[in-house]
C-alpha positions, 0 to 999 in steps of 0.5 A, spaced: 864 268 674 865 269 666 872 269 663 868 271 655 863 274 654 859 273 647 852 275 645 847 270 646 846 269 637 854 268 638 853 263 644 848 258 641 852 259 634 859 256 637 855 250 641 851 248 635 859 248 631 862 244 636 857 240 638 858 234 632 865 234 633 865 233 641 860 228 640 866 225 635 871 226 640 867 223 646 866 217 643 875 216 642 876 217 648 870 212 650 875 207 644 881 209 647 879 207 654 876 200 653 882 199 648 879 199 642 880 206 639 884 203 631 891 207 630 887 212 626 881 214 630 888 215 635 892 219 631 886 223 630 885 223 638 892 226 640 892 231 634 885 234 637 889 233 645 895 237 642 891 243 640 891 245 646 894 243 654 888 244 657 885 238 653 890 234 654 890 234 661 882 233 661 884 226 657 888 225 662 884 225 668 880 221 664 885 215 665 884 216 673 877 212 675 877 216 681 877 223 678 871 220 673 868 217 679 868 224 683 865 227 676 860 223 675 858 223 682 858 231 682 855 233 675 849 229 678 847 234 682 848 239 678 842 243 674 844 248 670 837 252 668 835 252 675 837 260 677 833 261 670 826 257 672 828 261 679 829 268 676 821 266 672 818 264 678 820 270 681 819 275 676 811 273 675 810 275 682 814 282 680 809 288 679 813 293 679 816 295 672 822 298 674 825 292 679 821 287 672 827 291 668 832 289 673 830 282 674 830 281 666 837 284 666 840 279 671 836 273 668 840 274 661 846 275 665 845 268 668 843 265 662 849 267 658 853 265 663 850 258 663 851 258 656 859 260 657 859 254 662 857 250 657 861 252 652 867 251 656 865 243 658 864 242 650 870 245 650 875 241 654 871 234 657 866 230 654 858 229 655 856 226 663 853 219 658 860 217 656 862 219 663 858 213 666 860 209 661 867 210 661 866 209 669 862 202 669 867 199 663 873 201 667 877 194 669 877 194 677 883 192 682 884 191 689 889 196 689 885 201 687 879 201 692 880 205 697 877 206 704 871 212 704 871 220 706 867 225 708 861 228 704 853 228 704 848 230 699 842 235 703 836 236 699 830 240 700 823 240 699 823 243 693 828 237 690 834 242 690 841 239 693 847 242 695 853 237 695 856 237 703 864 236 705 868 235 711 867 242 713 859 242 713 857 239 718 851 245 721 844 244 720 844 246 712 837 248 711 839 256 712 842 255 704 835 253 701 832 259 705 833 264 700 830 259 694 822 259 698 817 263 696 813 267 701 807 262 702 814 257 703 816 261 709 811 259 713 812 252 713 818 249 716 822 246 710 823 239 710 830 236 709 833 230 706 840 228 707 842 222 705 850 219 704 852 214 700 857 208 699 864 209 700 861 216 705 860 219 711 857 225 715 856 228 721 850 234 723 848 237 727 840 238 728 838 246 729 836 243 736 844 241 738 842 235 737 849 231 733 847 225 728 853 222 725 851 218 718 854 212 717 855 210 710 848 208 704 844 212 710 839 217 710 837 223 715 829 226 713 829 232 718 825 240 719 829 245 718 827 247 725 824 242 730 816 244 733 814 247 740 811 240 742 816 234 739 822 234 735 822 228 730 826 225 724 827 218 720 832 214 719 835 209 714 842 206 714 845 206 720 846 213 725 848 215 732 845 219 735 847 224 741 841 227 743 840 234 746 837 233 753 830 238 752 823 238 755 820 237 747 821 229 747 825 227 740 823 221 736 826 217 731 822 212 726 827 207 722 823 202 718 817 200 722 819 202 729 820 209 733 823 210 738 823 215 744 829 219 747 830 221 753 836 225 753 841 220 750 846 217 746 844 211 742 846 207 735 841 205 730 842 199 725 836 199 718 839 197 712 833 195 708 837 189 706 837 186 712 831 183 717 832 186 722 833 193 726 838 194 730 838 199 737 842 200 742 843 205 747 850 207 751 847 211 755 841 214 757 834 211 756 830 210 751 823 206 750 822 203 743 814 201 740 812 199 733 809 204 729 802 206 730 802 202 736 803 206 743 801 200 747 807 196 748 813 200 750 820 197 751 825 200 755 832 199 754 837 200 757 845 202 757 849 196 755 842 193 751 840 192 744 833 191 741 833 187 735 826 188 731 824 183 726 821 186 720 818 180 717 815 177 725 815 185 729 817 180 734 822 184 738 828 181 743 833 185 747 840 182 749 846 184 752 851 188 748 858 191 748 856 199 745 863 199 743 863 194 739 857 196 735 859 203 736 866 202 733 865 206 726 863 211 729 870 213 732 874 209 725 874 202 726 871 195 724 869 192 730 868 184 730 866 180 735 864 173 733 861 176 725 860 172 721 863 174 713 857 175 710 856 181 714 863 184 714 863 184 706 856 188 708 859 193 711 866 193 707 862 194 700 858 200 703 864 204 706 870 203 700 864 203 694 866 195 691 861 189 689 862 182 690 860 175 690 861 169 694 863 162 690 862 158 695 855 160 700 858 156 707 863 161 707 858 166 709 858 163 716 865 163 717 866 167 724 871 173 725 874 176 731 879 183 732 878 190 729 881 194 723 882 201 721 876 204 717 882 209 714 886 203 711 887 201 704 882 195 703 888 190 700 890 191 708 883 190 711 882 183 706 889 181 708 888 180 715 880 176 714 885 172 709 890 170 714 884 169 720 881 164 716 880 159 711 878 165 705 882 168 699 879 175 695 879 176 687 877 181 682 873 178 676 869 182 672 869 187 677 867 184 682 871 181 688 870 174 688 870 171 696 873 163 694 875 157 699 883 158 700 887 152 696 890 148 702 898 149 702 
């Protein structure tokens, strides 16, 4: 875990040296990246990036906004002095002067192995604040947005997170078992997994219940279900596949709950919009505002129910669960959308900002499908062709315009 190893007076020593130079060195990097480093602070910048490869190959990466924009995004998560306040709460509960001893030893290796981490991003990168800004300030084009990828964010009770890839896909809560007191265990931890912009995720429940995560979405969970009733809320959009059990499983999203009866299902909340969109595939399902058990709906497969969140009113139509469904299996779907909530959802899966200059093109309706795994050039080119509709990019923002006649 740790290359070098130093005494503790020499640790703290080196940072204290090297701290005023990097915060010298971070801010070039920052000038050289807006392009308004002078020819002096330039030279000065390449002599320190020559005195080593492995600085110079970190400034490079810095050029890449993609590499910068995974950086930041992982550096985020990342608590430093969390295995220290760990091993102090453990400690205090220690009586036992012997394993005290141990434990002291293992705290002082931690820590120095902290400090040598630290050392070595002093060494080699830049503070997190330039990061970011270097992040906000880059120029965007078309080009380089690219469609989203697999990955979640799961955090525990306590405010601990584990970042999530395409390879974790099982219910989570057992990595966070280790870090719960006594007192802790003999509750049921509760879970938050949440998906950003330009992500998505699929988990399956300690119940084999599946749950696939569109993306800006949320997942609030126990890490196991009670003997009576299993339920978790949702933010975003979700699809449900749920494990037929004689325990009933609820899922609240915003200020509906809905009840499952061994189903399959797909559920659209996105804070933004007015209304909640459910829509059953298979199966059955009843549907009751929050705190009120008296009016159930039931919906049934091929059906959606749109709760409004203004009114509480609640309408059911007859839908193609293909179509709704379509991201789940790697497709925008269009059936007669209006722009305004395809660039709603184009924004949330490749990451972007936009703008429309001209409002009435909101309305303008769109019909046919895409890949969700194209480049978002290939996705705007086909809405270009479709319609009377051209994209840009200004001050970082895509920009929707009325198309010039030809």
């Amino acid at each position: 875990m740790c290359q070098n190893v130093y005494s503790f007076l020499d640790l703290v020593h080196i940072i204290y040296v090297n701290a005023d130079e990097m915060e010298k060195i971070s801010h070039l990097i920052l000038k050289k990246f807006k392009g308004t480093i002078t020819p002096e602070e330039s030279e000065e910048l390449c002599e320190w990036m020559n005195q080593s490869t492995r600085r110079k190959l970190f400034v490079e990466r810095l050029l890449d906004s993609h590499s910068l924009d995974n950086e930041y995004r992982r550096e985020r998560l990342v608590n430093t002095m969390r295995p220290y306040e760990e091993m102090q709460r453990r400690i205090s509960q220690m009586k036992n002067g012997r394993v005290r001893k141990a434990i002291l030893a293992a705290a002082a290796i931690i820590i120095v192995c902290a400090l040598t981490f630290w050392i070595s991003r002093y060494e080699s990168g830049i503070s997190l604040d330039v990061k970011r800004e270097i992040a906000e300030n880059r120029l965007l084009s078309i080009d380089e947005i690219k469609p989203g990828s697999v990955g979640a964010v799961c955090i525990n009770s306590h405010g601990q997170a584990v970042e999530l890839g395409a390879t974790d896909t099982s219910c989570l809560a057992n990595r966070f078992i280790i870090n719960q007191s006594p007192s802790d265990k003999a509750a049921t931890p509760n879970l938050c997994l949440e998906v950003a912009r330009g992500r998505e995720f699929k988990i399956v429940l300690e119940d084999s219940t599946a749950v696939w995560l569109n993306s800006e979405s949320t997942l609030s969970y126990p890490e196991s279900f009670g003997t009576e009733s299993r339920t978790v809320a949702v933010t975003g959009e979700a699809y449900f596949e749920i494990k037929h059990d004689k325990r009933p499983f609820y899922v609240e999203a915003g200020g509906q709950q809905i009840k499952v009866y061994g189903t399959a299902f797909n559920v659209r909340g996105y804070e933004d919009e007015d209304e909640i969109l459910t829509t059953l595939e298979s199966g059955k399902i009843s549907i009751t505002r929050r705190g009120n058990n008296e009016a159930e709906l039931i919906l049934t497969p091929g059906h959606q129910s749109r709760y409004n969140r203004n009114s509480t009113a609640v309408t059911v139509r007859a839908v193609d669960s293909e179509v709704v469904t379509g991201w789940r299996h790697g497709k925008f779907v269009f059936e007669e959308t209006p722009l305004e909530i395809i660039m709603r959802d184009l924004s949330r899966w490749y990451d972007f900002e936009y703008e429309f200059k001209d409002p009435s093109l909101k309305d303008i309706i769109f019909m046919g499908s895409v890949s969700r795994y194209s480049d978002f050039k290939t996705v705007i080119r086909i809405l270009e062709d479709g319609g009377e509709v051209k994209f840009s990019v200004t001050d970082n923002k895509i920009i929707i315009s009325k198309k010039e006649p030809s």
